[in-house]
C-alpha positions as CSV (number, residue, x, y, z in Angstrom):
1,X,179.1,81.1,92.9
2,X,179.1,78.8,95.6
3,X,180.3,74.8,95.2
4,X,177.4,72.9,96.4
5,X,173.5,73.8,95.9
6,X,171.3,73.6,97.9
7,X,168.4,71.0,97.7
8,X,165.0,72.1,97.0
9,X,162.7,70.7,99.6
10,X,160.3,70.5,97.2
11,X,161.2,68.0,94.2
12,X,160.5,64.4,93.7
13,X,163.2,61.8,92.5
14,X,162.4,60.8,88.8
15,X,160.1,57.8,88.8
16,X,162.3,54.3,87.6
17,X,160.8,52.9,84.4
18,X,163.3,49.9,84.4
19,X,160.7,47.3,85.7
20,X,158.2,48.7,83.8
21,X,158.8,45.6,81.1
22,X,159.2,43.2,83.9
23,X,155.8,44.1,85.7
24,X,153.8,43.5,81.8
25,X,155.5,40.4,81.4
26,X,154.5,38.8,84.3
27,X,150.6,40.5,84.2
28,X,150.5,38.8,80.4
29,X,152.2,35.5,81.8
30,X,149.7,35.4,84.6
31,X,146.2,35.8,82.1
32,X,147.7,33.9,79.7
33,X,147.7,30.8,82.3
34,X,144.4,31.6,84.2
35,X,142.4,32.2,81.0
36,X,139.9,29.6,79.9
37,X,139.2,29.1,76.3
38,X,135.4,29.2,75.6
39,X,133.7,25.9,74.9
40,X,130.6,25.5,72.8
41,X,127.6,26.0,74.6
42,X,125.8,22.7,74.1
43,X,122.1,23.4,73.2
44,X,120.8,20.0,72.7
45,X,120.7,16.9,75.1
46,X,123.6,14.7,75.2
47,X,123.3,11.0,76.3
48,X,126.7,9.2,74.9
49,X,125.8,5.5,74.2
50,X,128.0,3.1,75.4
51,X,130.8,1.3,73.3
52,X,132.7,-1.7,74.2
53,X,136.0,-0.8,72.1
54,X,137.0,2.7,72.6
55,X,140.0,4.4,71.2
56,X,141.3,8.1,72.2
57,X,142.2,10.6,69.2
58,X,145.3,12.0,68.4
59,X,145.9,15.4,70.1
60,X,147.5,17.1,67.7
61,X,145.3,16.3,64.8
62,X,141.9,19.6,64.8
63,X,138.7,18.3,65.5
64,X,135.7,19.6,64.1
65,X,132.6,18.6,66.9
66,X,129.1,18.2,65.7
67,X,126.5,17.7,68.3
68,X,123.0,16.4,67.7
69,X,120.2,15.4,69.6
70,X,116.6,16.8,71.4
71,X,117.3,20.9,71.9
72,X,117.2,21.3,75.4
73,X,115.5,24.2,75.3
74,X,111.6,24.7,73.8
75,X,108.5,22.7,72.4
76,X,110.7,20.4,69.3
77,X,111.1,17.1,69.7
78,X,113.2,16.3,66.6
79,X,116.7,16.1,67.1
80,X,118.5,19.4,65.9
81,X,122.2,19.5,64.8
82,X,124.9,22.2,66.4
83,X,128.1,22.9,65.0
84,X,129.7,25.7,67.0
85,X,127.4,27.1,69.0
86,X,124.4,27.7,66.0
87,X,121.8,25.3,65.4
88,X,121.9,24.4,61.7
89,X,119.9,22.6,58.8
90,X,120.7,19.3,57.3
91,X,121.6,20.9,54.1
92,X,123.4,24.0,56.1
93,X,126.5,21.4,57.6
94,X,128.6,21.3,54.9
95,X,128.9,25.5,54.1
96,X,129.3,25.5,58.3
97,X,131.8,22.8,58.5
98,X,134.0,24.1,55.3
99,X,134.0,27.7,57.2
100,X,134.4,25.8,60.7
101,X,137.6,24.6,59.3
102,X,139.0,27.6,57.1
103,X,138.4,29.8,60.4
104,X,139.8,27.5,63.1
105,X,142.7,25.2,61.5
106,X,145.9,26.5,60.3
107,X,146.4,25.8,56.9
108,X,148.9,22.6,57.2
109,X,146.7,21.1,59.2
110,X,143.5,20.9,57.3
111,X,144.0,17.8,55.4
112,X,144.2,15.8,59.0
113,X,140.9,17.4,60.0
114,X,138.8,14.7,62.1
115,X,134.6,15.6,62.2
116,X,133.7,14.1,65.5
117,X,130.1,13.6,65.9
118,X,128.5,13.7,69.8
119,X,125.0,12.8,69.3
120,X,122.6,11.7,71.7
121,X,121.9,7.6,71.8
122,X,117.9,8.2,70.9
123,X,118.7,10.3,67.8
124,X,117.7,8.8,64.6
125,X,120.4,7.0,62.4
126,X,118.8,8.8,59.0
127,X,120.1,12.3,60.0
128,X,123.7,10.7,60.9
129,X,123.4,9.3,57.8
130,X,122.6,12.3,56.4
131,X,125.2,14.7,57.9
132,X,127.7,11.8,57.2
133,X,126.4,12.6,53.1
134,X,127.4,16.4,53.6
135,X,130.5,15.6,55.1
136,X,131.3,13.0,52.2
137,X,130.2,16.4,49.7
138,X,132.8,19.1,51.7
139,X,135.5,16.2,51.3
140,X,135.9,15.3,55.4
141,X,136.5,11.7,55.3
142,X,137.6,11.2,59.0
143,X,134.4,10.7,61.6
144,X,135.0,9.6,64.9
145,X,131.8,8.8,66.9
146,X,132.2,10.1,71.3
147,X,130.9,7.4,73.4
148,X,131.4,6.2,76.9
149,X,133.6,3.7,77.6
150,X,131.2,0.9,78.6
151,X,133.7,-0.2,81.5
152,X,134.4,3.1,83.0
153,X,130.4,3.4,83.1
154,X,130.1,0.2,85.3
155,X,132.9,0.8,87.6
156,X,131.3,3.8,88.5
């Protein structure tokens, strides 16, 4: 028996799997910074009247966004409602906001749920008055109306 062996030409050194964790770390670190969350896509017309006292939300309270206006798409010229991204009845909002809410807010944070309407300044103040009735029936209280800051719109 000889002392030393010879190397075979032939092998490859094991492959190193200690920065395997490293490398799949940084790859999820990396998507998880470049990834855009999906916004609704708007289907109807959105011109945001202008207001003369304008006050920002609260961050950290869940919003609930319910768009109405002219679709901008097809041959109706009523003004439509959209919650999410479905186009929905008068008499639909309140079964699509209560499942808007249990599918999107954490449970703590329900009771601080704000409904913040976006509607277009030539829709007609019966059918806010109307979605504002099913929102008083699925017990959201808090409405906060999007507008443009009438300032920022002249300093423009």
């Amino acid at each position: 028996m000889s002392k030393f062996k010879k190397k075979k030409s032939g092998d490859l050194p094991p492959v190193s799997t200690a920065s395997l964790p490293d490398i799949v770390f940084m790859l999820l670190f990396f998507f998880m910074t470049v990834t855009v969350m999906k916004d609704d896509t708007i289907k109807v017309t959105q011109t945001m009247p202008r207001a003369d006292q304008v006050h920002e939300l609260d961050k950290k309270d869940p919003v609930v966004y319910i768009y109405a206006g002219k679709p901008t798409s097809g041959q109706v010229t009523t003004s439509q409602i959209q919650i999410g991204d479905k186009i929905v009845d008068v008499s639909e909002i309140k079964d699509y906001v209560i499942l808007e809410v249990n599918d999107k807010i954490a449970e703590e944070k329900k009771s601080r749920v704000t409904v913040a309407f976006k509607v277009d300044k030539e829709t007609n103040m019966g059918l806010i008055s109307d979605i504002k009735q099913e929102l008083r029936d699925a017990n959201l209280l808090k409405i906060n109306y999007i507008t443009v800051d009438r300032e920022a719109v002249t300093q423009q």
